[in-house]
N, C-alpha and C positions, 0 to 999 in steps of 0.2 A: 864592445862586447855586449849580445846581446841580455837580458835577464832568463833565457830559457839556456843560453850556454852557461851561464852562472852558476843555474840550478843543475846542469847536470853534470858540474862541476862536483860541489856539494854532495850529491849526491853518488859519485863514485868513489868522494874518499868514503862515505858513510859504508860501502861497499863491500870498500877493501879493508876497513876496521872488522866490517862484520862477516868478510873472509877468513881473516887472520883467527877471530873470536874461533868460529867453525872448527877453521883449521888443527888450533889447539888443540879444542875438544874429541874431534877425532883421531888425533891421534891417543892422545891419554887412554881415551876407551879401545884402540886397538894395544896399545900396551897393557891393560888389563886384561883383555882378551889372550894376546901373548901368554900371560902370567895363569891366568886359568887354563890353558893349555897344558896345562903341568901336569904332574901325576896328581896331585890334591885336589884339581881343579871338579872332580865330578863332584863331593860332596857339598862344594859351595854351591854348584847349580845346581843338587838336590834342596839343599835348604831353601835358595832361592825362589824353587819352586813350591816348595813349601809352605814359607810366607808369603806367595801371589794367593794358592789356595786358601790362606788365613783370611788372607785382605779380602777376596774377591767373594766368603760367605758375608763377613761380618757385611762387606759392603749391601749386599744382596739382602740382607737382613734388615739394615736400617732404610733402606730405600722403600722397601715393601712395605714396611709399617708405618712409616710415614706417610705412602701414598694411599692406604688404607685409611689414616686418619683425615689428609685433606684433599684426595683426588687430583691434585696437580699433575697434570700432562709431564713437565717435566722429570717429576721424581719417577715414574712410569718409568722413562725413558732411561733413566741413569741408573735405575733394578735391571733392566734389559743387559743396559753394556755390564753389568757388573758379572750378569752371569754367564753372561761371551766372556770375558777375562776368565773366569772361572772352570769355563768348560776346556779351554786353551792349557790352562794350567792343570788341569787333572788328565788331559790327554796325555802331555809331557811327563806326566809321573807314569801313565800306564806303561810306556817305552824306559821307561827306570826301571819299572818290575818285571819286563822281558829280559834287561842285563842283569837284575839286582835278585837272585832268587831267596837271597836273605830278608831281601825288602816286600819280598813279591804279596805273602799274607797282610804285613801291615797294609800294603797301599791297596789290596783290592779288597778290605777292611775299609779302610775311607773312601773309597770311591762307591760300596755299596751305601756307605752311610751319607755321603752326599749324595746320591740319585736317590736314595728315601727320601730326606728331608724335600728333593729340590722336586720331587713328581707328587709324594703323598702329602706336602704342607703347600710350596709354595706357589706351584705352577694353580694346583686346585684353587688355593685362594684367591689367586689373581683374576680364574674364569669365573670363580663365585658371585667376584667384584664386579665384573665388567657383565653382568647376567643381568640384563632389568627384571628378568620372572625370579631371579632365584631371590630365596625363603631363608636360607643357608645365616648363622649368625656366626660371621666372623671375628667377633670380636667376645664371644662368649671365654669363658674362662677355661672351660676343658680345652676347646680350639686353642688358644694361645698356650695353653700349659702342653700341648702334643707337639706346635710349633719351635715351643723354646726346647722341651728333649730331645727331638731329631737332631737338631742344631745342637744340642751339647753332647749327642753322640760324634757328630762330625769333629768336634775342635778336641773330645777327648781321645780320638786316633788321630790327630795332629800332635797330640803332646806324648804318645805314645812313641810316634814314626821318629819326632827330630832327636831321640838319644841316639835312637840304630842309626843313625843317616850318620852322625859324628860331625865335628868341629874340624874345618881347617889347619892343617901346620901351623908353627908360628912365623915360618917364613912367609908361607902365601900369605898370611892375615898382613904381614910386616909392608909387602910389596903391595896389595888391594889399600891399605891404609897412604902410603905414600901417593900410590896411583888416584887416590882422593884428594888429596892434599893437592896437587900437581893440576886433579882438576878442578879443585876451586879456586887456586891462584891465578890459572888459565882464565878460568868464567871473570873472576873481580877485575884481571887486566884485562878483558876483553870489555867489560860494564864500562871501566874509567876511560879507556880509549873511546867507546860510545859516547860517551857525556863530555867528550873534551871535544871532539867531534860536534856532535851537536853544539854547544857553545858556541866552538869559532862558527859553524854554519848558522846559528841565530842572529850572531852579532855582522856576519855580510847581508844576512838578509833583512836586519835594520838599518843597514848602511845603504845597501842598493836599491828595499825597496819602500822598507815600512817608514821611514824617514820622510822620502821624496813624495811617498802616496800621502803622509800627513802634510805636507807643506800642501800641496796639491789642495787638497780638500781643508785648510784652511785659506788658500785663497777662493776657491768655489764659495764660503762661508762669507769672507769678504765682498764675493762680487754679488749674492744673493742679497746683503744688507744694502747694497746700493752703492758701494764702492766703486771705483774706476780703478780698476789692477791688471796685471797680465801675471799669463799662470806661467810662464815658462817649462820646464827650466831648460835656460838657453844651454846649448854647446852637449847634451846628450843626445845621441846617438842610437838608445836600446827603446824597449818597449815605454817604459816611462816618460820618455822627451816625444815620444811619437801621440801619447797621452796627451800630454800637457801642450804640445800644439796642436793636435787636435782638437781641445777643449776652448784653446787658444782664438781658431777658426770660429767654434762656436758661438764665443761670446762675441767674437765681432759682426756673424749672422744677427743673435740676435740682439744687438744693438740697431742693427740696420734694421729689422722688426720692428722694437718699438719705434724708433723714429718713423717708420712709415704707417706703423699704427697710428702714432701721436698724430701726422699728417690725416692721415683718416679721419682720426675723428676730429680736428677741426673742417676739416672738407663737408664731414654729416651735419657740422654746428650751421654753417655756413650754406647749406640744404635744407635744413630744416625755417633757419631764419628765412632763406628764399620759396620755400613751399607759402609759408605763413604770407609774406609779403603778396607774392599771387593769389594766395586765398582770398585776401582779406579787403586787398587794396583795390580798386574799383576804375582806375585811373589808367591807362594804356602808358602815358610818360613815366608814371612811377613806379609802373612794374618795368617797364624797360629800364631806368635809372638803377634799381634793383638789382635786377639780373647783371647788369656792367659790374656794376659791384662786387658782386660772386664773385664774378669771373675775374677782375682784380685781386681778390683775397686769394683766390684759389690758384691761376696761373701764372699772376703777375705782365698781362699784355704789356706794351706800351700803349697802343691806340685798341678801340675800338669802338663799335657804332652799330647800334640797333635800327634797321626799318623794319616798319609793321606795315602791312599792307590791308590798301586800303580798293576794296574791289570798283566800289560806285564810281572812282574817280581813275579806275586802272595806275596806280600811283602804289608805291611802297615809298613809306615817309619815317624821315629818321627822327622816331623819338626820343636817343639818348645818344651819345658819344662823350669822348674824351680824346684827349691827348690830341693827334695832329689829323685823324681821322677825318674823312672827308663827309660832311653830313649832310647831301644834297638828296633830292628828292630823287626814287626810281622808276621808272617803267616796271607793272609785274614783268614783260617780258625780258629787261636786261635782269632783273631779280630773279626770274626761274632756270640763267646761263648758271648759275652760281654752282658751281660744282656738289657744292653741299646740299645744293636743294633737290638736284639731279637726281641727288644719291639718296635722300629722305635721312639722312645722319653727319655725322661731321664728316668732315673731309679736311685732311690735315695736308697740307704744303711743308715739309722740313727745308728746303732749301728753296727762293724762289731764283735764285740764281743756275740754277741745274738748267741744262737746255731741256731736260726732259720732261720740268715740273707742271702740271699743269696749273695756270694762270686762270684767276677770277674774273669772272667780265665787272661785277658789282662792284669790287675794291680792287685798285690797283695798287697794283706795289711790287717794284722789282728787286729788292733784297730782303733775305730773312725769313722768317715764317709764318705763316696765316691759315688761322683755321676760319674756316667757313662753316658755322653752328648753325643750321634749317631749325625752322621753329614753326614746325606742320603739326596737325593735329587733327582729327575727329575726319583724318583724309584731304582737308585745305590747309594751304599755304597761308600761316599767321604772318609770318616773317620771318628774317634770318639777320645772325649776329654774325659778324667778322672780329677776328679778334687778330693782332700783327704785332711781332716781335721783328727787331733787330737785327738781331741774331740767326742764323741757320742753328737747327734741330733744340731749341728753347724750348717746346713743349713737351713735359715725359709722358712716354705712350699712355700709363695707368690713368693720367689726367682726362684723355678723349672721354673715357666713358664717362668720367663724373658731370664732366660737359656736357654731355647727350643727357646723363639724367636729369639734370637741372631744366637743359632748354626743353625736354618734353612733360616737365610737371609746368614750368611756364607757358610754355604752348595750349599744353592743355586748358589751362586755367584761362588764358585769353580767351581760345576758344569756345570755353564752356561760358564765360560773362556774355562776349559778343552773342553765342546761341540765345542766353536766357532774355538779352535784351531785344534780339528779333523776337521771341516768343512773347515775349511782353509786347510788341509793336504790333503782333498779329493779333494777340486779344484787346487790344484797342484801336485797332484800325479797319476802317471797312472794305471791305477786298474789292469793291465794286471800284471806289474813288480814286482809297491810299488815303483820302481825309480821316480824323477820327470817329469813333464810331459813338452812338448814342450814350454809352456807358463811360465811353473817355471825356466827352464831352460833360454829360453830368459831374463828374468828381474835379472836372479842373474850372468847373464856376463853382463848386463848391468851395473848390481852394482858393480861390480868388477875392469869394466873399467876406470867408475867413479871416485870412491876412487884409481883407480892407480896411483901413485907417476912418478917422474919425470926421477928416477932409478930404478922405480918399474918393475916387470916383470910378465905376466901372459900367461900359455898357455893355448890350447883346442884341444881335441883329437873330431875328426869326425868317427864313427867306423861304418862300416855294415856288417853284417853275409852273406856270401859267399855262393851261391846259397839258398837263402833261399825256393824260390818260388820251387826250384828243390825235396827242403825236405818235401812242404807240399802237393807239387800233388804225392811223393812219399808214406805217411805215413799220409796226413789227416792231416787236420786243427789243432787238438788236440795235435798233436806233431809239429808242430811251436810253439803253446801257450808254451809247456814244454821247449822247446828250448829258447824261450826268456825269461821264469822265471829262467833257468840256469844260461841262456848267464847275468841277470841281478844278482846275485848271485855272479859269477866270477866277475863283475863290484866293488861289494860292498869289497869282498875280498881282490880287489889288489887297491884300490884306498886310499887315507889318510883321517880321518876324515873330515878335514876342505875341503876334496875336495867334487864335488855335479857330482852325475852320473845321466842321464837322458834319458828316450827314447824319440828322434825326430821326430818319426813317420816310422811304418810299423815295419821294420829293421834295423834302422838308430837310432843310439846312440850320446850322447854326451858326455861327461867329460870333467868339469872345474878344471882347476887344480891353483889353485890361488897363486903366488910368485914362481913357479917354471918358470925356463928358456926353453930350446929347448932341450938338451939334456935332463936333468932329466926328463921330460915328455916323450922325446922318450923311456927312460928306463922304466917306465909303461907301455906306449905304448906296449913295447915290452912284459912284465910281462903279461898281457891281452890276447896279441896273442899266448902265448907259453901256458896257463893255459887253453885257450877257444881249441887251439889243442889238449891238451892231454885230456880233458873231455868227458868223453864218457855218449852220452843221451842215457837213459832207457827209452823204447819207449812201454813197453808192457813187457810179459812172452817172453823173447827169442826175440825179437827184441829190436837192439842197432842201434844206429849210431854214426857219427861224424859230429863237425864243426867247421869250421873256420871265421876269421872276418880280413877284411881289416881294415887299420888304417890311416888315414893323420891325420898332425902334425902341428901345427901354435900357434906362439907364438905375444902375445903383449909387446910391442910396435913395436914388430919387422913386423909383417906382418900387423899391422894396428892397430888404438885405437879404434875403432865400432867397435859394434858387428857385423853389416852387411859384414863389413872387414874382420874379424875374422873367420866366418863362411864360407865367400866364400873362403878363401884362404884354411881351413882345409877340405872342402870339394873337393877342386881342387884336395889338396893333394891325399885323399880319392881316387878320380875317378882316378886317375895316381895307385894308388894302384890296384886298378882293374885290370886297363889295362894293367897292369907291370904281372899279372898271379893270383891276389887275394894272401891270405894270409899271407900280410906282410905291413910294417909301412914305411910309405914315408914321409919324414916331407918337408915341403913348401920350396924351392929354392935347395935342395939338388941336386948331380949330375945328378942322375935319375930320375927328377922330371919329363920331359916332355918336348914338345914344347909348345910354348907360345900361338899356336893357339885352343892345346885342351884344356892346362887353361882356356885359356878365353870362349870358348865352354862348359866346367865344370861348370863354377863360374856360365855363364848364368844360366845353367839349373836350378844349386844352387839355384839362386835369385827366378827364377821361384819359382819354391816349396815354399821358405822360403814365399814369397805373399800371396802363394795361403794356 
């Protein structure tokens, strides 16, 4: 049964108590009515009327002066009805003095002395009141002494009228008295019936409802401190059990809430620790080691495996994996089959077992799940993760995005290091060669000299191409440019990794040669000059040429620890090589170096330029 049948359960007996109550009453006052029907009965409804007209001045009287004293709307209101009651009841006396000719003088005696009072005291006062212009002082002592004698002319032809009017028989009064009696026994068993009433319906409706809502919302108080409860209450049926599993439902909503909260924000811990990692870390393997990481915390793969790609070599190379993953080098083009790169976002396989799944060229695997994570950026291809479960549909769909977000803050960050490092490469590389350029070269014999040791030894070769000016008013500008991307070629050829070749400007070379002494640098030296003679430039269809390059030689510690040192002295060498006939390697103090006057005439010039 529901709680709204309950209630209007309750509510019918309350109904029929206060039918019966009615019922009583109405009858009793029809048997009074009966009883006044009688031959006596006109003088009790004379008096009757009589005492409404007593009531209905006095009332009218005390209303009015009260409202005079504090202007209350309401007392207003309750002078108004008193003098409708009043007006009601001195009509019903006029229709007495049409039957009553004995009565006829007294009552239109009070009727004129109540329209005196009620037109020349009290109506006047009330518009005196309500007058914002009027001057009028109502509360003066003659005004009130004219108000109270009107008024005691009225109630003195009320005490005049109730002798003539007469008393009741003692029968009528005997039957009107019983007929009271009858109805206050009526009213007090209708009250107690009321209140017995009420009770039983209190005590169902702490049974039914105020009970079950307290339990209710002492387990809600429960589950709010962190408890683990169910609200039930089992095996109800009305609106309260439909409550309390609904409330039911709720909390296991939000249970699944927070735990997907809580999930979140380890997910965010675990993004932010990998934003940090990318920012910070400068290393392609360990940002890659990184991000598997995540993606372990976060999805729980079994295998997976990062290539990053590598353009110069057309190659994507796996810098990180786990599990059983396959870590072999890629072609970009099997790398850009990859569904997920296809798509510029993940692309998730739930079952690879479906005939209709599609399959990755880059990882293979025929059972379980595989997401393919693209790791593009700034519009190129960084590279792309694979990550593979076991299992069919292993990955929850909410997972994808956190995926994407991670692999394109990683992406980015790749690609923003990789950009700054080509940027860095452009402002120290000379665009003409690809060798470094005069400022790269300055700062890494600087740092060379620096970090030299105490036994340490470092040389520098100063080189210039031997008529150059002669080759480009020969053959055009366009065949110098070709000449120094050879002559830079030959450089890269004979030089050792760890050493740095650079053009100086125009035609004028450098190479660092770091921990070699005098000779071993003059044997490059020499390697250079025998490799740049036998080279023959392709100038065109049928036109060739040749060239050669002077060389000086100067080593540190030996011809100075600056680099301003270093340079003048390999370039003295240099100008002595010239002047010796071009095409050959002079190292700083040798027998052939020169006199001391064109050194230092060299070296000036050197410094010049190296200023300017």
């Amino acid at each position: 049964m529901s709680i709204r049948t309950r209630l209007l359960l309750i509510l019918l007996g309350l109904s029929v108590v206060s039918a019966g109550v009615v019922l009583g009453s109405y009858l009793a006052t029809e048997a009074e009515n009966q009883a006044l029907r009688s031959g006596e009965a006109e003088s009790y409804q004379l008096l009757r009327q009589v005492d409404q007209v007593d009531a209905a001045y006095s009332d009218e009287e005390v209303s009015l002066r009260n409202f005079l004293m504090s202007g209350d709307e309401p007392l207003r209101t309750a002078y108004i009805l008193a003098r409708d009651l009043g007006e009601r009841a001195t009509t019903g006396l006029s229709a007495t003095a049409r039957r009553r000719p004995d009565l006829a003088p007294t009552i239109n005696q009070l009727l004129a002395a109540g329209h005196a009072w009620q037109t020349t005291w009290a109506d006047r006062t009330l518009q005196e009141f309500e007058d914002p212009n009027s001057t009028f002082d109502l509360v003066s002592n003659e005004w009130t002494q004219r108000g109270s004698q009107l008024l005691s002319a009225v109630r003195a032809t009320l005490r005049q009228l109730r002798p003539l009017v007469g008393a009741p028989g003692p029968d009528l009064q005997a039957s009107i008295s019983q007929l009271a009696t009858v109805r206050r026994a009526a009213v007090l068993f209708g009250l107690l019936l009321v209140l017995l009433t009420a009770a039983f319906a209190n005590a169902l409706l702490v049974r039914w409802v105020s009970r079950p809502l307290g339990r209710l919302v002492g387990v809600a108080r429960r589950v709010e401190s962190g408890e683990d409860v169910t609200f039930g209450p089992e095996g109800r049926r009305d609106e309260i059990g439909e409550l309390g599993s609904a409330l039911e439902r709720m909390h296991g909503r939000l249970i699944d809430q927070q735990r997907v909260a809580s999930a979140e924000a380890d997910e965010a811990r675990v993004q932010n620790r990998m934003t940090e990692v990318a920012t910070y870390v400068e290393d392609d393997r360990r940002v890659s080691e990184a991000i598997l990481q995540a993606f372990r915390e976060i999805a729980e793969p079994r295998e997976g495996v990062v290539h990053l790609s590598n353009s110069s070599s057309d190659r994507a190379i796996p810098e990180a994996s786990f599990g059983e993953a396959a870590a072999e080098p890629l072609t970009l083009h099997a790398l850009s089959g990859c569904p997920g790169v296809r798509r510029a976002n993940v692309y998730l396989t739930s079952d690879l077992t479906d005939a209709l799944s599609v399959r990755c060229p880059a990882y293979r695997a025929d059972a379980g799940t595989l997401a393919c994570v693209p790791l593009v950026a700034l519009g190129n291809l960084v590279g792309a993760v694979h990550l593979h479960w076991p299992q069919a549909n292993a990955l929850e769909p909410r997972l994808v995005d956190v995926l994407e977000r991670i692999s394109e803050r990683t992406a980015l960050s790749i690609a923003n290091r990789r950009l700054v490092r080509a940027l860095e490469g452009m402002a120290t590389t000379d665009a003409r060669t690809g060798l470094a350029n005069m400022r790269a070269v300055d700062r890494a014999i600087e740092k060379e000299l620096e970090g030299l040791e105490d036994d340490g030894q470092a040389s520098v070769l100063m080189l210039d191409l031997d008529h150059f000016k002669r080759l480009n008013d020969r053959h055009g500008h366009p065949a110098g440019d070709e000449a120094l991307r050879v002559f830079a070629e030959i450089l890269r050829s004979c030089v050792r990794q760890e050493d740095l070749a650079g053009r100086y400007g125009g035609e004028e070379f450098v190479v660092i040669l770091p921990g070699l002494d005098v000779e071993a640098a003059t044997e490059i030296a020499e390697r250079i000059r025998r490799r740049t003679e036998s080279t023959s430039l392709v100038l065109g269809p049928g036109v060739n040429d040749r060239m050669t390059v002077s060389i000086g030689v100067a080593s540190a510690p030996v011809n100075g620890r600056s680099r301003t040192e270093l340079l003048r002295a390999s370039d003295a060498a240099l100008y002595q090589a010239k002047e010796a006939g071009r095409n050959r390697v002079v190292v700083v103090g040798s027998a052939e170096f020169g006199t001391a006057s064109t050194q230092e005439r060299r070296a000036g010039q050197g410094q010049e330029e190296l200023a300017s």
